[in-house]
KESEDO-86074 format. One record per residue (C-alpha): x, y, z. Coordinates in nm, 4 decimals. Layout:
% residues N
((X; Y; Z))
...
//
This chain:
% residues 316
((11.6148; -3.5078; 15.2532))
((11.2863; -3.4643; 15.4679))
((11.0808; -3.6095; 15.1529))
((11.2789; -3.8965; 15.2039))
((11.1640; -4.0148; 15.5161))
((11.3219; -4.3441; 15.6302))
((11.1011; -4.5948; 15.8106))
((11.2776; -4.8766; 15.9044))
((11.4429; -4.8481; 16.2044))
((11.7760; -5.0647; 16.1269))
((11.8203; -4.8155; 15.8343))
((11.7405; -4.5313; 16.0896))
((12.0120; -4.6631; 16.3226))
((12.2821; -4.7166; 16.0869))
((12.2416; -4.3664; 15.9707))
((12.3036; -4.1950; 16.2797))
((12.5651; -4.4344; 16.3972))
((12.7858; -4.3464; 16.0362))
((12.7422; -3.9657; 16.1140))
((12.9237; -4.0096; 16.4064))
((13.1624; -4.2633; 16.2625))
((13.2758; -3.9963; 15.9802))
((13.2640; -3.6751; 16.2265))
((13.5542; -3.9039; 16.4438))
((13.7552; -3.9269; 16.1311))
((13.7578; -3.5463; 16.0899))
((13.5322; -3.5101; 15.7511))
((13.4407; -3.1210; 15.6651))
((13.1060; -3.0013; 15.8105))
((12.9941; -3.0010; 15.4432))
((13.0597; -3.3869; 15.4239))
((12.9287; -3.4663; 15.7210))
((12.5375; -3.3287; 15.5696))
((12.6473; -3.4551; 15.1822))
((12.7656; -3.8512; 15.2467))
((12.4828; -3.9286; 15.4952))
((12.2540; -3.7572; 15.2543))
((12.3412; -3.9755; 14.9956))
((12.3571; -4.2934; 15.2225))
((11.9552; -4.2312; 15.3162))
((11.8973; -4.1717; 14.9275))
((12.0627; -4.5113; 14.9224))
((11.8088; -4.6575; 15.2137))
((11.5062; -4.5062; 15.0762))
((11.5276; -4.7060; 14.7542))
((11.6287; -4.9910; 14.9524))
((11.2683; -4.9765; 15.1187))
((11.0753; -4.8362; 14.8564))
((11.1999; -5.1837; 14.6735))
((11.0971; -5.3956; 14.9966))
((11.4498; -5.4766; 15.1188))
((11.4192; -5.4810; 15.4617))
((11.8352; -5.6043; 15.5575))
((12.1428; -5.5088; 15.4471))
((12.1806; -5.8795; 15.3582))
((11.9485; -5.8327; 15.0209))
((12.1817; -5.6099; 14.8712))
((12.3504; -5.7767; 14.6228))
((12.5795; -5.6285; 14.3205))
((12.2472; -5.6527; 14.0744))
((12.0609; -5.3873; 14.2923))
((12.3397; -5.1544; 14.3724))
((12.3896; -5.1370; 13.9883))
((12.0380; -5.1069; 13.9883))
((12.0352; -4.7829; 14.1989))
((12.3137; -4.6362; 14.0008))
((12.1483; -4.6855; 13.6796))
((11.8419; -4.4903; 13.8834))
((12.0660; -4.2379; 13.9487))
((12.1947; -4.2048; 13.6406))
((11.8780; -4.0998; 13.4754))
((11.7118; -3.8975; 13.7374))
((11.6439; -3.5302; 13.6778))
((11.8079; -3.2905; 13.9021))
((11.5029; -3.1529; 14.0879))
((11.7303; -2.7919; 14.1529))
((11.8774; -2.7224; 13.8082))
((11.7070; -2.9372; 13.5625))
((11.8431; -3.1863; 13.3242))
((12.0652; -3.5268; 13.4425))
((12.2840; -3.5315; 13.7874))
((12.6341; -3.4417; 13.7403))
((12.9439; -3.6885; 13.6940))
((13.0409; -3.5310; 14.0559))
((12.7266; -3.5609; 14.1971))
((12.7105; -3.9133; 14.0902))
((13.0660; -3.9856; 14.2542))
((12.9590; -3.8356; 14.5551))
((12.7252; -4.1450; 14.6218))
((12.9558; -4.3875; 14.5161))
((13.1885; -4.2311; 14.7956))
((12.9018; -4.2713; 15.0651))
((12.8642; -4.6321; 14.9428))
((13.1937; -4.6819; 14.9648))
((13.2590; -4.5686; 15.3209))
((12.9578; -4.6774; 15.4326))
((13.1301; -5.0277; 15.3171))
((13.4562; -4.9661; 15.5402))
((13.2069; -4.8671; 15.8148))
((13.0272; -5.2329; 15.8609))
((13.3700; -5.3353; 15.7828))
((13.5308; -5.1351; 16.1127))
((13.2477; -5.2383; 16.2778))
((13.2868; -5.6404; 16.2179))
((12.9037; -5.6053; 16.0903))
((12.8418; -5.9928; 15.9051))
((12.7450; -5.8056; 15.6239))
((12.8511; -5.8283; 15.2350))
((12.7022; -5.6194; 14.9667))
((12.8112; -5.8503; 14.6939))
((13.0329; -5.5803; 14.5327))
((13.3796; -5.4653; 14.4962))
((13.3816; -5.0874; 14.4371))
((13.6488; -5.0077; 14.1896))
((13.9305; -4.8138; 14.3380))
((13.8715; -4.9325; 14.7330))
((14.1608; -4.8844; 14.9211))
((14.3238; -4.9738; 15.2930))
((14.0429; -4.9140; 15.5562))
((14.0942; -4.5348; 15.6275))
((14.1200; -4.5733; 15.9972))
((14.4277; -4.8774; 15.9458))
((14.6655; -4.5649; 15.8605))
((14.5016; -4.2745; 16.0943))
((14.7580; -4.0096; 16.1229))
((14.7823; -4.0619; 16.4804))
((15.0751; -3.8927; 16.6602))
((15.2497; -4.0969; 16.9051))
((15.2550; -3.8908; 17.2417))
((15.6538; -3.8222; 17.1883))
((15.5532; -3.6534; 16.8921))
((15.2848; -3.4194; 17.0292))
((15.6070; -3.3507; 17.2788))
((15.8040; -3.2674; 16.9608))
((15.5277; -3.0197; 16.8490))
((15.5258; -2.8237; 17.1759))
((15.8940; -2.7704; 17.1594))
((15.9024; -2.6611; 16.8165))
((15.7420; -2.3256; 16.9489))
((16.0507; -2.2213; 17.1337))
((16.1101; -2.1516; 16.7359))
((15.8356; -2.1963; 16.5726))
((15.8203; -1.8261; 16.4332))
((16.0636; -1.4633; 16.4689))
((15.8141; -1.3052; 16.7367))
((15.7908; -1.4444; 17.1129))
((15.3923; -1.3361; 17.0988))
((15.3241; -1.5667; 16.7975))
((15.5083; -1.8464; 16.9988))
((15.3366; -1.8040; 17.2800))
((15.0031; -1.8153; 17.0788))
((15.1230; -2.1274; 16.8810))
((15.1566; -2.2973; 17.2291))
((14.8070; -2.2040; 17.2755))
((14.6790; -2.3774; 17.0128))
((14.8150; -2.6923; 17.0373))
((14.6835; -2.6753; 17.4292))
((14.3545; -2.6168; 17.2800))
((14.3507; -2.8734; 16.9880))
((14.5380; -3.1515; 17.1796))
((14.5497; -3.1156; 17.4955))
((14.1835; -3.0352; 17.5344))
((14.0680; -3.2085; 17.2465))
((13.8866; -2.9091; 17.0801))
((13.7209; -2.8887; 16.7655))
((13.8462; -2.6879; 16.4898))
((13.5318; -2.4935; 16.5357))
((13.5289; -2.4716; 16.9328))
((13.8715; -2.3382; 16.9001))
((13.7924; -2.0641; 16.6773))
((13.4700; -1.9793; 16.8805))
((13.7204; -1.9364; 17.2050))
((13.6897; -1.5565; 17.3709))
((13.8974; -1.4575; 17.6381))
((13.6719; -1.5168; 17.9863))
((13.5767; -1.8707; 17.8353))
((13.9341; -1.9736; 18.0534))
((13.8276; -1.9942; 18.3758))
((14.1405; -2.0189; 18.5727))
((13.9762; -2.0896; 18.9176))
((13.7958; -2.3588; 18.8136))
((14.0394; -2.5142; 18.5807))
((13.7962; -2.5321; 18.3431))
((13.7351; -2.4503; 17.9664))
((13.3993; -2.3007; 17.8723))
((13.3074; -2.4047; 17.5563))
((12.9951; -2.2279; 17.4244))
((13.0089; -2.3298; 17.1110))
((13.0483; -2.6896; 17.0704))
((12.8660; -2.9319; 16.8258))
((12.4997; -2.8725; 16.7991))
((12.5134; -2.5880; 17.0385))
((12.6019; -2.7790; 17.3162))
((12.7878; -2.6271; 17.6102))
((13.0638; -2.7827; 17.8063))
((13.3359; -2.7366; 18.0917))
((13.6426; -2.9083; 17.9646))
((13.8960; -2.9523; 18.2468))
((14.2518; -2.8473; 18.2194))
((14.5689; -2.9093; 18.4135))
((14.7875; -2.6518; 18.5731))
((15.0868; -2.7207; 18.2916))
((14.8431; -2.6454; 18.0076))
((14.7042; -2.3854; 18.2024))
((15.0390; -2.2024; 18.2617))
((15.0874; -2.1726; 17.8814))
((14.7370; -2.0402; 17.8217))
((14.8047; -1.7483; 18.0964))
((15.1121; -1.6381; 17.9335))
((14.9994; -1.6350; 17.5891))
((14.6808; -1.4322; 17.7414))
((14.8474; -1.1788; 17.9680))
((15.1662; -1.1147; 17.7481))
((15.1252; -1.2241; 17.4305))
((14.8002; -1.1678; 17.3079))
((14.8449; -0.8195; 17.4397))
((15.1567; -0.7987; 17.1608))
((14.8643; -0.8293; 16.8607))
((14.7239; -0.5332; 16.7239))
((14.3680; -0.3620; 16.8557))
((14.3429; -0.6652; 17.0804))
((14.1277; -0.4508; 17.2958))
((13.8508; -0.4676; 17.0131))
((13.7741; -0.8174; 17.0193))
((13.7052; -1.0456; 17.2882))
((13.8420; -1.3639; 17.0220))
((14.1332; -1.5641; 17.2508))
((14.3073; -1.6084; 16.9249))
((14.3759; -1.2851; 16.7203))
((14.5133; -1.3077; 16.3911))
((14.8255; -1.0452; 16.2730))
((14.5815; -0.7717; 16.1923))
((14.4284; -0.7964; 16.5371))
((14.1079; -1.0360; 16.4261))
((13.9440; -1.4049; 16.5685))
((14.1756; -1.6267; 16.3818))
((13.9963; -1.8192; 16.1530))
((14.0771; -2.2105; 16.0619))
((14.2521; -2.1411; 15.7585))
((14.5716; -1.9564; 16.0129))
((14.5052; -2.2351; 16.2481))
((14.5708; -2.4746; 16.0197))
((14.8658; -2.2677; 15.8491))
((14.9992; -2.2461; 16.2111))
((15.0027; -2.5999; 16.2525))
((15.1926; -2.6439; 15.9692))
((15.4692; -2.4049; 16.0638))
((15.4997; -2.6006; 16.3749))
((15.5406; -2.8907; 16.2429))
((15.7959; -2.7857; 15.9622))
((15.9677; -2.6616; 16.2767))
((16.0174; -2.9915; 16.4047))
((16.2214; -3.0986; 16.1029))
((16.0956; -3.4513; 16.2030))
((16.0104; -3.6404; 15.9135))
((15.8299; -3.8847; 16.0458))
((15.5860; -3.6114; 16.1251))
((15.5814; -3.4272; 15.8243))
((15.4921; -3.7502; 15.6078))
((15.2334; -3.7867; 15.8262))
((15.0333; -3.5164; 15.6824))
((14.8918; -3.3738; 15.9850))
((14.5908; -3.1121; 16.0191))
((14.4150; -2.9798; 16.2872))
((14.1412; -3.2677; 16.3718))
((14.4631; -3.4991; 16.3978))
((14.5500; -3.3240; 16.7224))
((14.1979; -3.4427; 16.8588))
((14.2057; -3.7478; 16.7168))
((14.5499; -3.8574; 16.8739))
((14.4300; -3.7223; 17.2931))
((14.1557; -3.9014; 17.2384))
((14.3248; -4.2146; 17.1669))
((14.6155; -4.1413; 17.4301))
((14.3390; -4.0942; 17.6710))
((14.2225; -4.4458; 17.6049))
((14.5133; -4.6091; 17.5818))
((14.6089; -4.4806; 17.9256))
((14.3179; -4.6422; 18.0227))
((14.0911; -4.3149; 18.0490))
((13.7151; -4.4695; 18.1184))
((13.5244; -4.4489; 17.8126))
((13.2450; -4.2700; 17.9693))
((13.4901; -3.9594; 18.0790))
((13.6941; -3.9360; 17.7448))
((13.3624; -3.9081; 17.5960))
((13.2297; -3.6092; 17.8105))
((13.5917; -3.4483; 17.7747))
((13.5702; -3.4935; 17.3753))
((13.1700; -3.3370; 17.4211))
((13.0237; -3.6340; 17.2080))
((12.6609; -3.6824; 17.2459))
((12.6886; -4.0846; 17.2979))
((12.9363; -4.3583; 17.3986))
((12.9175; -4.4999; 17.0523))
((13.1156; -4.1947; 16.9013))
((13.3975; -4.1949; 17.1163))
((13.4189; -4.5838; 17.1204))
((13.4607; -4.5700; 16.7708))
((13.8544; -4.4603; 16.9107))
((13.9249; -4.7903; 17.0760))
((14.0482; -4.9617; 16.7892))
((14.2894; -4.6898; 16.7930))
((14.4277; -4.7302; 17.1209))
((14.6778; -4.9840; 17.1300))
((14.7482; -5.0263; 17.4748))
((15.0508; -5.1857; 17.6074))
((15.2206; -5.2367; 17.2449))
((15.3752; -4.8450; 17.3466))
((15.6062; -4.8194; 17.6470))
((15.5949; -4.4671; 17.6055))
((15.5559; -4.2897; 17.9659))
((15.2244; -4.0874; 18.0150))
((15.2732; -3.6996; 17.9429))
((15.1237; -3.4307; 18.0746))
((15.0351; -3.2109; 17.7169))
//
């Protein structure tokens, strides 16, 4: 998309703010680079046909751009785009839609896009913090062996509790817990940034034992320095974190939980809101969650619906 080089700066602005609006609501890496792709493809015709606003969009030139689409050769293979390819900007239109939506913007395309549902974020899959509770007791049973309980405790201190990326999780070694400091070293966070993520003594506790006894229960653990080893003594990757997750939460045999369809990002999603609605400053949850600007993390505010909950701050 370098050939496409936006100029206008309200464009350039709106960009960068929906990147960070779809990495809050968990989108894979891949759709994170794909949708804003297609949203500057979007912006680029918008200028090269003198439309300087948002507000000259109207349903004549959005058909307009699809009927460009539809004829435009695919500069990698040859021939037309594909019927997925196609749909792939209609789904960056679309969100991009429920974006200026979320964000009260006094701006209408003109258009209804066929198939437009509920605004995504109205039924977030947030857990309540009674549930996260739930989920941290479900690994007294959670699996047969103590050393995979222990290590499913782990991971929901990791994901929750310190509001890890699926990523930064995976990326965890050993002598990234810092135990002195009460700190979290995570060298591997979004766009290779660095950052000390502080952790209580509670969370701490659970991270010891599944360190000191129960990681030493996994196979040729002495080979890797990976905090989380998989059964055949490897990092974990996501695909076992995720299948993890979902053995805890089957464990619960709470169905409230299990409808809510639940994967690892949710875990971040819901401390960042708890942190907020027990009126964490928005400066601090944003340097605990490692986003590069306010405007990320503020997009979790809507989220946090303080006072309607008289649920009692807890310490996960």
């Amino acid at each position: 998309m370098k050939r496409l080089r936006l100029r206008n700066e309200t464009f350039i602005a709106l960009l960068e703010s929906y990147k960070g609006w779809l990495d809050v609501l968990g989108y894979a890496e891949s759709t994170l680079i794909s949708l804003p792709n297609h949203l500057q493809e979007f912006f680029y015709f918008l200028e090269g046909n003198g439309h300087k606003h948002l507000g000259h969009v109207t349903t004549k030139l959005v058909q307009e751009y699809y009927g460009q689409l539809s004829v435009r050769e695919n500069e990698r293979f040859g021939g037309g785009l594909s019927k997925a390819y196609l749909n792939k900007h209609q789904q960056a239109l679309k969100l991009f839609l429920k974006y200026l939506k979320e964000h009260k913007a006094n701006v209408k395309f003109g258009i209804h896009l066929k198939g437009e549902k509920t605004d995504y974020t109205e039924n977030k899959r947030i857990l309540t913090q009674s549930e996260i509770k739930e989920l941290f007791e479900a690994c007294d049973w959670s699996h047969m062996g103590e050393h995979f309980r222990m290590r499913d405790r782990a991971i929901l201190v990791v994901l929750y509790s310190l509001g890890l990326r699926r990523s930064e999780a995976v990326g965890l070694n050993c002598d990234d817990i810092l135990f002195e400091k009460g700190r979290v070293h995570v060298r591997k966070g979004k766009n290779y940034k660095e950052r000390l993520v502080p952790i209580n003594s509670h969370n701490l506790s659970m991270l010891e034992e599944y360190l000191y006894e129960g990681r030493l229960e996994f196979i040729k653990n002495y080979q890797t320095d990976a905090l989380f080893l998989s059964h055949w003594g490897r990092r974990m990757g996501e695909l076992t974190f995720a299948n993890r997750l979902n053995a805890i939460i089957d464990a619960t045999e709470n169905e409230t939980i299990i409808e809510k369809g639940i994967t690892l990002h949710t875990l971040r999603h819901s401390i960042a809101t708890h942190l907020l609605e027990n009126n964490v400053p928005l400066k601090s949850t944003s340097q605990f969650l490692g986003h590069s600007s306010l405007e990320s993390t503020q997009l979790y505010t809507h989220l946090a619906v303080r006072g309607d909950r008289k649920e009692k701050p807890i310490r996960l």
